[in-house]
N, C-alpha and C positions, 0 to 999 in steps of 0.2 A: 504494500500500500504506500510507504512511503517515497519509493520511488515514481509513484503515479502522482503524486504530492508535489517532487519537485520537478517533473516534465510537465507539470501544467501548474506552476508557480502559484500552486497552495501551497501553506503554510513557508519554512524556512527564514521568518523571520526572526531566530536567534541569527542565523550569520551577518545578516544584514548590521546586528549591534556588536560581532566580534572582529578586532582588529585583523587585518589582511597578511601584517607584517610588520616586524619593526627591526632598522637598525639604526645607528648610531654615528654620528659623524663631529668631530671637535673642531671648533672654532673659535680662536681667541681665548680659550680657556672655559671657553662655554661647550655643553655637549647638548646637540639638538637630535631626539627620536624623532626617525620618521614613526608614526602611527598610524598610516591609513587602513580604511576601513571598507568593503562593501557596503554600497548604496545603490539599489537600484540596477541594477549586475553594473557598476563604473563604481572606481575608487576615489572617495573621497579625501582630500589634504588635509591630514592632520597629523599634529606633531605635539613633541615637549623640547622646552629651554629649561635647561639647569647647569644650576654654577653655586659652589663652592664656595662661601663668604664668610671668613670668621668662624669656621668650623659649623659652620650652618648652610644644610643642604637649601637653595632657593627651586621655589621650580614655576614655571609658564605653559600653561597649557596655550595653543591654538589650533583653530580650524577655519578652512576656506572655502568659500560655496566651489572653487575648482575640482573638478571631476575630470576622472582620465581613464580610459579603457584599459591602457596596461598600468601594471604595479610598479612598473617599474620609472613610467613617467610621474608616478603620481610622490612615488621616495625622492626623486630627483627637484622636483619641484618645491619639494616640503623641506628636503635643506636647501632650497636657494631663497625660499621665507625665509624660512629660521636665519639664516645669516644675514639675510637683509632687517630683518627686526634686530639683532644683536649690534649689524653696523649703524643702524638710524637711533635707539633706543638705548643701548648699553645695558646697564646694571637696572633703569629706569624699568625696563620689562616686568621687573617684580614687584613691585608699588601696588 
């Protein structure tokens, strides 16, 4: 049955809320996860900023209405966010 379930796109709405992939990339002393996710069969941009401050873990979550067919444009794109927010924002990301 549940094969019949997801050839005619009933139910499967737990994947749709679990992450597709994550990895990791350093920038500046910052570490941005990619986290995208299935939505809608396209992945959606989403990521974490965290950094190291005083012995105290910071962290940023974001996400983009940007959608992309492969995972792999969508990891790609989510650290060129994430480093684009660390160079325009700095440390200010955590406020």
């Amino acid at each position: 049955m549940s094969f019949l379930k997801k050839l005619f796109g009933l139910g499967g709405s737990e994947e749709a809320q679990a992450p597709a992939a994550e990895k990791t990339l350093e920038h500046d002393g910052y570490v941005i996860r990619a986290t995208p996710f299935k939505e809608g069969g396209r992945y959606q941009l989403c990521g974490v900023i965290t950094k190291t401050i005083g012995g105290v873990e910071h962290k940023h979550d974001f996400i983009r209405a940007d959608t992309f067919v492969l995972i792999e444009d969508a990891i790609e794109m989510t650290f060129f966010k994430g480093r684009q927010l660390i160079d325009q924002q700095g440390e200010r990301i955590f406020r």
